[in-house]
KOLKE-179764 format. One record per residue (C-alpha): residue in one letter; y, z, x; residue number from 1. Coordinates in Angstrom, 1 decimal. Last residue first. Layout:
! KOLKE-179764
> residu;y;z;x;num
> A;Y;Z;X;NUM
...
END
This chain:
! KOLKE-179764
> residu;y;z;x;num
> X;171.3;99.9;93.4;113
> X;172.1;101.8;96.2;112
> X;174.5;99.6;99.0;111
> X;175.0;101.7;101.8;110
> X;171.7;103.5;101.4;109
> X;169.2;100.7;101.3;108
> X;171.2;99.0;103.6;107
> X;171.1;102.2;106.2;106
> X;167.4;102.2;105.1;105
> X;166.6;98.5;105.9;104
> X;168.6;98.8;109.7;103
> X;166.7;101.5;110.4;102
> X;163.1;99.7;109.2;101
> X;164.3;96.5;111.7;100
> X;164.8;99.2;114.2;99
> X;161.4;100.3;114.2;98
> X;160.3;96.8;115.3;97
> X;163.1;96.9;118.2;96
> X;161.9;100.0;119.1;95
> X;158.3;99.0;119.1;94
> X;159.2;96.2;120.9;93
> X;160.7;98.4;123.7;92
> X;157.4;100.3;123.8;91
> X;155.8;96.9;124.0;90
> X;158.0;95.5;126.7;89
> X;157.5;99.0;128.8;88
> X;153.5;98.7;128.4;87
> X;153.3;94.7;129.7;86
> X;156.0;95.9;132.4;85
> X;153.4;98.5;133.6;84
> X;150.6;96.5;132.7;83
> X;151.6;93.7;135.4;82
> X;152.3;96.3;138.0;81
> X;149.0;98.1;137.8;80
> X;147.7;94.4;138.0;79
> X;149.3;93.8;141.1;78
> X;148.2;97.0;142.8;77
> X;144.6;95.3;142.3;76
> X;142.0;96.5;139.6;75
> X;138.8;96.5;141.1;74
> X;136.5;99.3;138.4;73
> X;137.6;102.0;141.0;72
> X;141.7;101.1;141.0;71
> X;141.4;101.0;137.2;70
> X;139.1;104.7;137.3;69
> X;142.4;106.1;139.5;68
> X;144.7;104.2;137.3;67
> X;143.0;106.2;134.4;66
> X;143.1;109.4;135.7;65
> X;146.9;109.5;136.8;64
> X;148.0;107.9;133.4;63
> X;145.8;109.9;131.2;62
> X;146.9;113.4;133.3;61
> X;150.7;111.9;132.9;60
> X;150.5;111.7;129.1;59
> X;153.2;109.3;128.7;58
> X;152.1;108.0;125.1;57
> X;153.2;104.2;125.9;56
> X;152.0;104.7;130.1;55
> X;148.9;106.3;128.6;54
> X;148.5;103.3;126.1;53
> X;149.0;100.9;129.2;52
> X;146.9;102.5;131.8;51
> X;144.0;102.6;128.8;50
> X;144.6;98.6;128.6;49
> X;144.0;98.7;132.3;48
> X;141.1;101.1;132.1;47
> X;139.2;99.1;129.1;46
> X;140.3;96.2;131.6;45
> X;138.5;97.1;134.6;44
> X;135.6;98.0;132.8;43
> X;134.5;95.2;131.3;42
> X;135.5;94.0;126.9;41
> X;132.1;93.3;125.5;40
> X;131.0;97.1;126.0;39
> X;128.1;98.4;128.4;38
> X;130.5;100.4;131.0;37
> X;131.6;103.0;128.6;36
> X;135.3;104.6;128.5;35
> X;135.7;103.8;125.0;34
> X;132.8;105.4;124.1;33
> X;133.2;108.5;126.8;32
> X;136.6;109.2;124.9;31
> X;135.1;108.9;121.8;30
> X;132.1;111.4;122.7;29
> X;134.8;113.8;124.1;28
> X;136.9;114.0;121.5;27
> X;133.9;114.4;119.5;26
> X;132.5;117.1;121.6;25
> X;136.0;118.8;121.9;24
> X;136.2;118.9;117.8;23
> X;132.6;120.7;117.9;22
> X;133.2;123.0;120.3;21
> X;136.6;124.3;119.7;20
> X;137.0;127.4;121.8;19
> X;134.2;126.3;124.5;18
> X;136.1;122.9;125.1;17
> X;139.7;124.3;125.2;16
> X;138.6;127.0;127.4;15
> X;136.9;124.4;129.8;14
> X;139.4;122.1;129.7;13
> X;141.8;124.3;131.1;12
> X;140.8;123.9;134.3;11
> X;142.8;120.7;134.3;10
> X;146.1;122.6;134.5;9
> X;145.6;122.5;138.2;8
> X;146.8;118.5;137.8;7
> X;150.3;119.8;137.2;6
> X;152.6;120.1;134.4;5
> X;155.1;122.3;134.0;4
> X;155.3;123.5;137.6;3
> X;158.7;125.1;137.4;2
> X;158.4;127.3;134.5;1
END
């Protein structure tokens, strides 16, 4: 398949939503909760910080809709840029974080007690 992912697959939605109602709507509802306008933390960095967690899960329809809505709420190129590296530094601290466990196990296992 040589269009594995592409924005056209958005019509799906509408299947996915009609054949499970009920887990769709919550979806939804959180989706629209953490999207909302009225929260403490404003709009332009709910949609940077959600730039950064799509970049992190790499879920390119989160990625392309939420720098779209960043770009709307008055997020400037620069910023994009700034949670691009922010995301990549985390991902790699994850690594690092996970490594620590990795490096616990092969002790563990090296050296049984």
């Amino acid at each position: 398949m040589s269009d594995y992912q592409s924005p056209d697959d958005r019509r799906y939605v509408k299947d996915l939503k009609e054949l499970a109602p009920k887990e769709a709507a919550a979806f939804f509802n959180l989706k629209h909760t953490a999207e909302r306008e009225d929260g403490v933390i404003p709009p332009k960095y709910r949609e940077l910080i959600s730039v950064a967690v799509a970049l992190t899960t790499q879920c390119s329809y989160c990625i392309e809709s939420h720098v779209e809505n960043a770009a709307e709420a008055g997020a400037s190129r620069e910023e994009i840029a700034e949670t691009i590296f922010i995301a990549a530094a985390l991902r790699a601290g994850g690594a690092v974080g996970n490594g620590l466990l990795a490096m616990k196990v092969f002790d563990k296992q090296s050296n049984p007690s």
